[in-house]
N, C-alpha and C positions, 0 to 999 in steps of 0.2 A: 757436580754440585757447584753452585757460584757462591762467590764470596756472601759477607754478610755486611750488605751497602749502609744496618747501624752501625756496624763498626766500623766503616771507612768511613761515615762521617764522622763518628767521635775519632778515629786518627785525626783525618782532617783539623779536627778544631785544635788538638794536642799541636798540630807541626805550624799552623798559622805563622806564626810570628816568626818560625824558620827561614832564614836565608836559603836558596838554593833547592828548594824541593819541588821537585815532578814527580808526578801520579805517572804509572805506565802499568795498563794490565799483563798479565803475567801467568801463567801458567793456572787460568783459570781464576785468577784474585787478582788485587787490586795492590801494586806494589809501590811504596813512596821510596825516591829516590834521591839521594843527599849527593848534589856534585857529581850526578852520575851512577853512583854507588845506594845498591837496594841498603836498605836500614830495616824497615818493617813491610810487612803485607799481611793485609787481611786475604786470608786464603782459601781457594777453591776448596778447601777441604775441610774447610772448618778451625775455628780458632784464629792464632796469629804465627806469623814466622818472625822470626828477629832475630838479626845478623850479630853478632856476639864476638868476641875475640874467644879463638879456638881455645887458649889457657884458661877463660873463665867457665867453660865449658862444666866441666864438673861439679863444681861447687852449686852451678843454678838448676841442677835437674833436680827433679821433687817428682811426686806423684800426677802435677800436674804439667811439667814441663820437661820434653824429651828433644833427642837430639832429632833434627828430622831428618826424612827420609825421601831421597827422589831415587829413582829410576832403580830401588831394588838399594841403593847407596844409600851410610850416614852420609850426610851432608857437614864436615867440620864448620866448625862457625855458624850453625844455622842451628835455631830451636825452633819447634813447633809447642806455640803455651795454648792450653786448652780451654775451650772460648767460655767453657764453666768459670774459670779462675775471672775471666774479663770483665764480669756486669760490676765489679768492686771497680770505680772509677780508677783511685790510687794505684793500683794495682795496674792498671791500662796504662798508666802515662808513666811509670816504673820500667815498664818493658820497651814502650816506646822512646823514651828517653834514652834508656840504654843503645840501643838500635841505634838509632838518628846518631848519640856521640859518637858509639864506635864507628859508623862511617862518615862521621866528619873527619875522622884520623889517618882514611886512605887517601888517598893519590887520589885528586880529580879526574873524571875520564872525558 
């Protein structure tokens, strides 16, 4: 399945005025990258991934929002939000937001 290119261009319009961000595709989807560091991607699979501090982990999973899963593995740090919850503008640029700060807070690569 390929990503969902309205949603990378509504990321896109979200990360604009961001310092430091590259597009690089990715396992199928379209991953915006802070300094290096993945933040968000509109994903091969539907919905969105957003990189998350592993502690906050818990508290943001909902019906719509699960920990994701590559290769058979949770992925710590990584949610997959389900692209139902996304056409809510607010809601997009909440998770994107989130994403984009938590990897302003790594170590540039």
């Amino acid at each position: 399945m390929a990503y969902d290119h309205e949603l990378a261009d509504r990321i896109r319009e979200l990360v604009a005025t961001e310092k430091s961000i590259d597009e690089k595709r990715i396992f199928g989807g379209l991953a915006f990258l802070v300094n290096g560091n993945m933040s968000v991607a509109a994903s091969g699979k539907g919905g969105l991934l957003v990189r998350v501090d592993p502690a906050d982990t818990p508290d943001l999973l909902d019906d719509h929002v699960h920990t994701a899963i590559m290769g058979g593995r949770e992925m710590r740090g990584w949610l997959r939000v389900d692209a139902a919850v996304l056409d809510d503008d607010a809601r997009l640029a909440e998770w994107v937001d989130r994403g984009v700060s938590f990897a302003r807070r790594l170590p540039a690569k």
